[in-house]
DSSP file (Angstrom, degrees, kcal/mol; ACC not computed):
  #  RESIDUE AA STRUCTURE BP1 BP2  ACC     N-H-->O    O-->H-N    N-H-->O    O-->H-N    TCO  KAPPA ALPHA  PHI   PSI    X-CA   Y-CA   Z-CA
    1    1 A X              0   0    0      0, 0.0     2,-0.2     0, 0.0    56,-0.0   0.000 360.0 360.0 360.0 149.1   -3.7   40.2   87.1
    2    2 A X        -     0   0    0     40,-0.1    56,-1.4    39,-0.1     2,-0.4  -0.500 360.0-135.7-116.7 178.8   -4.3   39.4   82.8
    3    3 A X  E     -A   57   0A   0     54,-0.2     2,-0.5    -2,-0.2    54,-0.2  -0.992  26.2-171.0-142.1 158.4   -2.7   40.5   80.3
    4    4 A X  E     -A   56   0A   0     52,-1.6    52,-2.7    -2,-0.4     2,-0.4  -0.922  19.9-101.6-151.9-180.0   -4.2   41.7   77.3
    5    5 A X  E     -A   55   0A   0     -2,-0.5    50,-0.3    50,-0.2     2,-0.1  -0.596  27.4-166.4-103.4 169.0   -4.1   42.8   73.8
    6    6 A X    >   -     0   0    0     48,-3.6     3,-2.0    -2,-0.4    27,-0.2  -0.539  39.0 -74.4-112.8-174.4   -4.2   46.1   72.4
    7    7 A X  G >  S+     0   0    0      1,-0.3     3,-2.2     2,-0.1    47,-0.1   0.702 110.5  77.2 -28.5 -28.3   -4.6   48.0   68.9
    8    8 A X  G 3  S+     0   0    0      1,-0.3    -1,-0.3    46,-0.2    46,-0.1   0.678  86.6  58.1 -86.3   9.6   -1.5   47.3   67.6
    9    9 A X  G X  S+     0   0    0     -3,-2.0     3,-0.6    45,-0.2     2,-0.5   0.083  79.2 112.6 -95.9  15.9   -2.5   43.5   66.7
   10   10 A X  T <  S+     0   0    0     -3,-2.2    22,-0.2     1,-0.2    94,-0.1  -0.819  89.7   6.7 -93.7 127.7   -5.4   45.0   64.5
   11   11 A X  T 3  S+     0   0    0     20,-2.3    -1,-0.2    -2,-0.5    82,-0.2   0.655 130.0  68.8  72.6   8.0   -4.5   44.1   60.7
   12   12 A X    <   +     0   0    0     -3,-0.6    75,-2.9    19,-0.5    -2,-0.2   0.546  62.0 175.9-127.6 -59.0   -1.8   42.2   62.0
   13   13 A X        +     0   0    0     -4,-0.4     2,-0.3    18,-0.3    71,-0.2   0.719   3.1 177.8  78.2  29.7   -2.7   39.3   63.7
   14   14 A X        -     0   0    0      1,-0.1     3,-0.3    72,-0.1    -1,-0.2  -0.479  10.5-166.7 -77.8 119.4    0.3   37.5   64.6
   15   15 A X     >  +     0   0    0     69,-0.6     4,-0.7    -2,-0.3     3,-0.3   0.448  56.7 110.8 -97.7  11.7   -0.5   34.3   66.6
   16   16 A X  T  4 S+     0   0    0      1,-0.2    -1,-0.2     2,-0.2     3,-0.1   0.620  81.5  59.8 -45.2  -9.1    2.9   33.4   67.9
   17   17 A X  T >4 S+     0   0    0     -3,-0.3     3,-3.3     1,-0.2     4,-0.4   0.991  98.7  59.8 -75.7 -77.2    1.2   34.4   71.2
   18   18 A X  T 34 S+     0   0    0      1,-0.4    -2,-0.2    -3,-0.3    -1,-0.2   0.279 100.8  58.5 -47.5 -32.5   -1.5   31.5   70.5
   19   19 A X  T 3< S+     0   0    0     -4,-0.7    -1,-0.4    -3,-0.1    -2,-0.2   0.484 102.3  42.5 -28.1 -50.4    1.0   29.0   70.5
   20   20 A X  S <  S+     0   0    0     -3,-3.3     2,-0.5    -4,-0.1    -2,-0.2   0.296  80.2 120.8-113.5   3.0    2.6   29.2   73.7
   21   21 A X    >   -     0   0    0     -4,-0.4     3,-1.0     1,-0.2     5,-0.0  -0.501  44.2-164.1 -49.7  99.7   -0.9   29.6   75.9
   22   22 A X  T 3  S+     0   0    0     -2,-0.5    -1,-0.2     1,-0.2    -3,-0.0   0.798  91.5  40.9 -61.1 -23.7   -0.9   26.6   78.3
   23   23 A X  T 3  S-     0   0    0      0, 0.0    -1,-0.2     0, 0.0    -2,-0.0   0.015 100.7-127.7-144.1  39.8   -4.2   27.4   78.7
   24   24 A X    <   +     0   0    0     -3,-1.0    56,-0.1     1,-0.2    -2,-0.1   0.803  53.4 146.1  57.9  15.2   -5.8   28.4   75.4
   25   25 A X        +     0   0    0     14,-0.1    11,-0.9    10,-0.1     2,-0.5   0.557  40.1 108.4 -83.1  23.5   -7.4   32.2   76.7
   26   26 A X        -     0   0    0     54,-0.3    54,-1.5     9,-0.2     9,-0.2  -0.805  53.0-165.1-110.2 125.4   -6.8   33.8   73.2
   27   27 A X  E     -B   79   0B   0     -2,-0.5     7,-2.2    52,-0.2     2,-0.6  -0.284  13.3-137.6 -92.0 168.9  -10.0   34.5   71.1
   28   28 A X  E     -BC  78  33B   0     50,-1.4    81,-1.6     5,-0.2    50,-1.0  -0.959  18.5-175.8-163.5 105.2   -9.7   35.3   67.3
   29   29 A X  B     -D  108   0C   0      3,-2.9    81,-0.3    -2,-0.6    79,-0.2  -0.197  50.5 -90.0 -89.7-163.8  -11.7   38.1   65.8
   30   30 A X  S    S+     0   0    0     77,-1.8    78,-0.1    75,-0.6    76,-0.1   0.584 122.3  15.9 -92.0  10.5  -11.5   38.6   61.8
   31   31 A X  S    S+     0   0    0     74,-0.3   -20,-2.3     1,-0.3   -19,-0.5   0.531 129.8  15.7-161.0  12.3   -8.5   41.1   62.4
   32   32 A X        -     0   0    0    -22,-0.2    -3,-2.9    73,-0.2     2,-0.5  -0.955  62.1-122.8-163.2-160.0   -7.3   40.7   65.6
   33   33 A X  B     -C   28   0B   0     -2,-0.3    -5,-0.2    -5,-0.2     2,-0.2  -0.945  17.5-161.6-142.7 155.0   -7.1   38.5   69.0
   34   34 A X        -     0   0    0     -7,-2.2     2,-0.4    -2,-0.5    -7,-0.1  -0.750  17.6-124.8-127.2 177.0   -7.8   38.9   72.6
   35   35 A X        -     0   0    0     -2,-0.2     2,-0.6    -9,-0.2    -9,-0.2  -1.000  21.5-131.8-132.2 141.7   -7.1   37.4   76.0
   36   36 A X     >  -     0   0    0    -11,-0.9     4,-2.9    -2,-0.4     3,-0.2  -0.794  14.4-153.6 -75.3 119.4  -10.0   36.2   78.5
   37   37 A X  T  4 S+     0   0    0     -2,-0.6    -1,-0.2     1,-0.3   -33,-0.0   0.743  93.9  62.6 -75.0 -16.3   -8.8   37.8   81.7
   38   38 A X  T  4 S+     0   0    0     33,-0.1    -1,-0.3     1,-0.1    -2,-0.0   0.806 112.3  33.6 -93.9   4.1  -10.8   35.0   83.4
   39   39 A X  T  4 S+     0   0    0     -3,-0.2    -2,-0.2   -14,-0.1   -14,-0.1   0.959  86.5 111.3 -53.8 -59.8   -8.5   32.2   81.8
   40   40 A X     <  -     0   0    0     -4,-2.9   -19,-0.0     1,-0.2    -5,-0.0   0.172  52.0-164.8 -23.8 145.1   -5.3   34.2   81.8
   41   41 A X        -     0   0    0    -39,-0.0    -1,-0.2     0, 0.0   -39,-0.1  -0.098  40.2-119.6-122.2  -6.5   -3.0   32.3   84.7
   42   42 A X  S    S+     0   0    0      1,-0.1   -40,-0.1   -39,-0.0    -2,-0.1   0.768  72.5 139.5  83.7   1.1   -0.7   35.3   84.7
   43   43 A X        -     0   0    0      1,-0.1    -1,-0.1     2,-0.0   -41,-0.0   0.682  50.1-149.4 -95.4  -4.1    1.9   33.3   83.7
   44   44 A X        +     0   0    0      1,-0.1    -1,-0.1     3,-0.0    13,-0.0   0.766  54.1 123.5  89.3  40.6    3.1   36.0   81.4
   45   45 A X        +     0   0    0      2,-0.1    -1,-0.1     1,-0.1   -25,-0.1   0.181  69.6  62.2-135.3  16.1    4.9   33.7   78.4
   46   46 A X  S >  S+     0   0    0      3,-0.1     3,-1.1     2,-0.1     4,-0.2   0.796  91.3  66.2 -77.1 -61.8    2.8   35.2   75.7
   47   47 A X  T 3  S+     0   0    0      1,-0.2    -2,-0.1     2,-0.2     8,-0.1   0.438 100.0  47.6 -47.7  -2.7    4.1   38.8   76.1
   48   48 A X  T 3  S+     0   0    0    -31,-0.0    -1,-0.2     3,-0.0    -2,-0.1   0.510 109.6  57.7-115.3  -7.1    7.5   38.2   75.1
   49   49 A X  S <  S+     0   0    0     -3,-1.1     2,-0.5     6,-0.0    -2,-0.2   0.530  77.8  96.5-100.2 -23.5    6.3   36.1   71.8
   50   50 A X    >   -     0   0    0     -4,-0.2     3,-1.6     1,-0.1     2,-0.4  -0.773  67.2-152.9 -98.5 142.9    4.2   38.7   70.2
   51   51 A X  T 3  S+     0   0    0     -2,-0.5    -1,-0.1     1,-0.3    -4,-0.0  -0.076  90.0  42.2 -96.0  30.4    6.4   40.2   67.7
   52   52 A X  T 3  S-     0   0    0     -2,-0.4    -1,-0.3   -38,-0.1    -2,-0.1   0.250 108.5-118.7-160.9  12.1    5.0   43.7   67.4
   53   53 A X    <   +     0   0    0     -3,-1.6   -45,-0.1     1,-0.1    -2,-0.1   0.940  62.7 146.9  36.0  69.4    4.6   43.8   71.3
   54   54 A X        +     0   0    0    -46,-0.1   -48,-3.6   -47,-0.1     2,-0.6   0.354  53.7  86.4 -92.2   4.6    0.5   44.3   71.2
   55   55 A X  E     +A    5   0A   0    -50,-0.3     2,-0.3    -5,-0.1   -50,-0.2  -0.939  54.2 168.9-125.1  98.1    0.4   42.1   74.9
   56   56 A X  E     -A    4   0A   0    -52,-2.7   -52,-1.6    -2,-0.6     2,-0.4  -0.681  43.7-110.2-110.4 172.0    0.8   44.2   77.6
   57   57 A X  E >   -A    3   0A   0     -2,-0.3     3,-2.1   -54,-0.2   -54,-0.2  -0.869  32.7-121.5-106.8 130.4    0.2   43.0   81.4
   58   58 A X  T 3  S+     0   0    0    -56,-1.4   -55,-0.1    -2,-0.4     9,-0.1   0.655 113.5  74.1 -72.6  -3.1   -3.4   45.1   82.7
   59   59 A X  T 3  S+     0   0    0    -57,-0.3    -1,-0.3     4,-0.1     3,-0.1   0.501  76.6  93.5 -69.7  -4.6   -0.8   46.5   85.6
   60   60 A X  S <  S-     0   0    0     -3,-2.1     4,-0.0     1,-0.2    -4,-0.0  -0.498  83.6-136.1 -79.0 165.1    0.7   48.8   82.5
   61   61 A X  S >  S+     0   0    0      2,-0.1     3,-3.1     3,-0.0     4,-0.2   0.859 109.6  52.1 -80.3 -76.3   -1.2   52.4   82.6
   62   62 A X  G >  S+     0   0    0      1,-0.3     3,-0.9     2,-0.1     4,-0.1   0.597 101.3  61.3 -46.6 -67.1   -1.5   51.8   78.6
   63   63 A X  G >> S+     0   0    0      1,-0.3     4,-1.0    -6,-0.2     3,-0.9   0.324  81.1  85.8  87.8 -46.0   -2.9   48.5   79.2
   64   64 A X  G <4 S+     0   0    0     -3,-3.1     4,-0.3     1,-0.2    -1,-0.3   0.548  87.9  46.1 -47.3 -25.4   -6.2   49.9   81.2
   65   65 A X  G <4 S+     0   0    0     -3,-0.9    -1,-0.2    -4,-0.2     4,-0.2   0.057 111.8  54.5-104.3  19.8   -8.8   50.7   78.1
   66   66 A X  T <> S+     0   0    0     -3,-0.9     4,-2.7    -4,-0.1     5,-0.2   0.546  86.2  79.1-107.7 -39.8   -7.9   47.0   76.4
   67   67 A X  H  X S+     0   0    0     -4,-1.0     4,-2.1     1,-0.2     3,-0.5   0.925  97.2  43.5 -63.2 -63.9   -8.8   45.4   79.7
   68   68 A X  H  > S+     0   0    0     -4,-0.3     4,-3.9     1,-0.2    -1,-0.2   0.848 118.6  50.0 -50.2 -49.6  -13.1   45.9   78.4
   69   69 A X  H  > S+     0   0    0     -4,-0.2     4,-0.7     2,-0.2    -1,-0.2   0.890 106.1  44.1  -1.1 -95.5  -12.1   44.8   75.2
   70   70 A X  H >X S+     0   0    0     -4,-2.7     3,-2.1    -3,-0.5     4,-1.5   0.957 112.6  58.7 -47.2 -64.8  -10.4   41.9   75.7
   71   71 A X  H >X S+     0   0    0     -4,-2.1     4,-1.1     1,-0.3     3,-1.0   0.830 109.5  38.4 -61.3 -54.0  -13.1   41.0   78.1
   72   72 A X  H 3< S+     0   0    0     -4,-3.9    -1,-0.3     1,-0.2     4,-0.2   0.611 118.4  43.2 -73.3   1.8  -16.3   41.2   75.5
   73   73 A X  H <X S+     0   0    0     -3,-2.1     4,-0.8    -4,-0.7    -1,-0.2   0.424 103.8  64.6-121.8   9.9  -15.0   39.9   72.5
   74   74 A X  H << S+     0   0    0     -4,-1.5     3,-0.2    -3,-1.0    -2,-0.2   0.779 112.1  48.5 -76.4 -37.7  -13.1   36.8   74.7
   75   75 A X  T  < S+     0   0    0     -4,-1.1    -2,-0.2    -5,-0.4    -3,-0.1   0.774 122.4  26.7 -72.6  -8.5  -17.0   36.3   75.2
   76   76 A X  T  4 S+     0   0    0     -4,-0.2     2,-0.2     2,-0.1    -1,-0.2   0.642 106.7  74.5-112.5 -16.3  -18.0   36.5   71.8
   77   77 A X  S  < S-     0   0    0     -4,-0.8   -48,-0.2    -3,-0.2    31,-0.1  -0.539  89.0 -86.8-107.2 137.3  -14.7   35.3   69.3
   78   78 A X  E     -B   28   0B   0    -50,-1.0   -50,-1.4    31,-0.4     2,-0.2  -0.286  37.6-109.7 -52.4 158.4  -13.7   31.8   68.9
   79   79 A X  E     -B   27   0B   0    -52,-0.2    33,-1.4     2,-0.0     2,-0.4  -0.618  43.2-158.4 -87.0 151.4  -11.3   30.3   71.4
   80   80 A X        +     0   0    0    -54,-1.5   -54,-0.3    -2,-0.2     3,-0.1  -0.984  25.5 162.8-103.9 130.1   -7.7   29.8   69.1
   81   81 A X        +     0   0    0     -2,-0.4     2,-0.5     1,-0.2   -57,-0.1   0.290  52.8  70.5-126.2  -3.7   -4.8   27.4   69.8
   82   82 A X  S    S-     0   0    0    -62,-0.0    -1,-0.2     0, 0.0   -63,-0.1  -0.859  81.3-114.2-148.7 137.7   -2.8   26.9   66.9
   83   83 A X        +     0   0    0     -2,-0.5     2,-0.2   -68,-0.1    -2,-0.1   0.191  39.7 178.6 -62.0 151.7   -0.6   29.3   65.4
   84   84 A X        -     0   0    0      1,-0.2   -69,-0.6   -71,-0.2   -68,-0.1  -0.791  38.4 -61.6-142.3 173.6   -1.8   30.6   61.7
   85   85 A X        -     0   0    0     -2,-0.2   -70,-0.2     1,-0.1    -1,-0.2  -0.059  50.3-107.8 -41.2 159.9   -0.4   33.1   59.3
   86   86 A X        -     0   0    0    -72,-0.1     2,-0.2     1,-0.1   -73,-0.2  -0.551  47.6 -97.8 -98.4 177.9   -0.1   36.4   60.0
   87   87 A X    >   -     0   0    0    -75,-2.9     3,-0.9    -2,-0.1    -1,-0.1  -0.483  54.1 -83.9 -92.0-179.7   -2.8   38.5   57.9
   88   88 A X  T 3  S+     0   0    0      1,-0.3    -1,-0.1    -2,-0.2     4,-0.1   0.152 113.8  19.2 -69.0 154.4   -1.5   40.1   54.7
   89   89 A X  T 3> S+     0   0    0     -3,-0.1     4,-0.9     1,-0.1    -1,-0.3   0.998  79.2 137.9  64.4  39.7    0.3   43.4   54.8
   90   90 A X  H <> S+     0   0    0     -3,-0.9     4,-0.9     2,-0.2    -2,-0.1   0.884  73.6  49.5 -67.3 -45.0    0.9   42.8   58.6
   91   91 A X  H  4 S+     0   0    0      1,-0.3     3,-0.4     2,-0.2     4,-0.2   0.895 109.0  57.1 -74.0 -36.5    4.8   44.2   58.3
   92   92 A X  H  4 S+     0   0    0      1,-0.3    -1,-0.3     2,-0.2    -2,-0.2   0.581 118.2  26.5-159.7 -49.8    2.9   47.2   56.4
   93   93 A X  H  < S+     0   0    0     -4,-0.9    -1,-0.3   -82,-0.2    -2,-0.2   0.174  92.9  95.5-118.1  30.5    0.2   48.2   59.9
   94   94 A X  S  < S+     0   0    0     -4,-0.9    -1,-0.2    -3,-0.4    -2,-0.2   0.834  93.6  35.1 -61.4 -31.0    2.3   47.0   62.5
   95   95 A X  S    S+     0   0    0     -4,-0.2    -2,-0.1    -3,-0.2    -1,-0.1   0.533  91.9 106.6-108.4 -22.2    3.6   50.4   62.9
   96   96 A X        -     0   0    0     -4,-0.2     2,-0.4     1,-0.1     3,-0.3  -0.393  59.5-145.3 -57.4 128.0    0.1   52.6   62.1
   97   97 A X        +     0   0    0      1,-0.1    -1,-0.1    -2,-0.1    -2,-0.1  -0.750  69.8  29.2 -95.0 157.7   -1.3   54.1   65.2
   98   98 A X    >   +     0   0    0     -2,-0.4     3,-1.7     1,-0.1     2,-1.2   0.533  65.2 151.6  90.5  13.1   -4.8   54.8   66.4
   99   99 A X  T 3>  +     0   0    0     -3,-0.3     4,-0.9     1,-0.3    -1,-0.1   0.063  58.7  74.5 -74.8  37.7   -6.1   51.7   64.2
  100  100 A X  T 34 S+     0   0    0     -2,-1.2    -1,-0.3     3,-0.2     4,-0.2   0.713 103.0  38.7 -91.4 -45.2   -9.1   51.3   67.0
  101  101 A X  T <4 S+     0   0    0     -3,-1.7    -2,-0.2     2,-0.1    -3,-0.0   0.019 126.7  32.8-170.8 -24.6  -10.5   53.9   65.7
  102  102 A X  T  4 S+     0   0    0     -4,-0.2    -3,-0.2     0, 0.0    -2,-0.1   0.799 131.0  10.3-128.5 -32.7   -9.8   53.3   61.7
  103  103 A X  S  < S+     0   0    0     -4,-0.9    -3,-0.2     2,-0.0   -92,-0.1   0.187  77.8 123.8-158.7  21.0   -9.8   49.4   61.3
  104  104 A X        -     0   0    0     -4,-0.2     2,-0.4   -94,-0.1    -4,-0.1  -0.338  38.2-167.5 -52.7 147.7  -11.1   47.2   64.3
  105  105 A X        -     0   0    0      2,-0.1   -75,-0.6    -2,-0.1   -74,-0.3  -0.943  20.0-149.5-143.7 141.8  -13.9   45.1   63.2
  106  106 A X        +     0   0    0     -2,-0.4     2,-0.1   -77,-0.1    -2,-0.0   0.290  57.5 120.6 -76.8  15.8  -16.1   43.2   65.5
  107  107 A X  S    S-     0   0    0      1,-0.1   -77,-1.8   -30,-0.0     2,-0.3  -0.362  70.9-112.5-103.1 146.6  -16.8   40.3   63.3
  108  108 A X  B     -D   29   0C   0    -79,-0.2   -79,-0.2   -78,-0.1    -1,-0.1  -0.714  34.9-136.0 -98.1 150.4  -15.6   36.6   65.0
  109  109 A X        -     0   0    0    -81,-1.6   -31,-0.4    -2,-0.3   -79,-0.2  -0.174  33.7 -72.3 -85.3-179.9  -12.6   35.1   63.0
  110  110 A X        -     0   0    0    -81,-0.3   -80,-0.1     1,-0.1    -2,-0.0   0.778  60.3-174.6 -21.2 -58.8  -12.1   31.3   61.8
  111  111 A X              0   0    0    -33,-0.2   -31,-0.2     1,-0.2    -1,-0.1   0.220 360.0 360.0  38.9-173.3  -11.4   30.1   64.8
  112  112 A X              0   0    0    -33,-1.4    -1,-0.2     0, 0.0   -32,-0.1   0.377 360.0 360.0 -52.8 360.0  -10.3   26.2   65.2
């Protein structure tokens, strides 16, 4: 089992998640973050951290179309480990659905 994230960390980007990874699987595109499901340890202490609940565990039914996701842009995104800003207007799309679809971008973020 992984966990990963979904849409609702696009345009929001809250790394409190990123923070409390013992083992560093979250990658950091230029508007949102992912988990490598081969790091993940399962250990589940992310999901409770992200403040807009985008971290679901891949056993969730919603959780199942993230899993492919997560998985190519962990290969492509810089690794991130230390907690940043959120991006602007975060409190503002935390709540927009369907933003997959309106405001993903594939582009790799800062990283470390």
């Amino acid at each position: 089992m992984t966990f990963v994230v979904t849409d609702d960390c696009i345009r929001c980007k809250y790394t409190d998640c990123v923070e409390v990874c013992p083992v560093d699987c979250f990658y950091e595109g230029e508007n949102m973050l992912v988990i490598s499901p081969d790091e993940c340890i399962d250990c589940g202490v992310c999901e409770p951290e992200c403040p807009i609940e985008a971290i679901l565990p891949d056993t969730d039914d919603k959780a199942e179309q993230w899993l492919e996701l997560n998985t190519k842009y962990s290969e492509i995104w810089p690794n991130i480990t230390i907690k940043k800003d959120p991006m602007p207007n975060a409190e503002k799309m935390k709540d927009k659905k369907g933003k997959i679809d309106t405001d993903f971008s594939a582009e790799c973020g800062e990283g470390d």
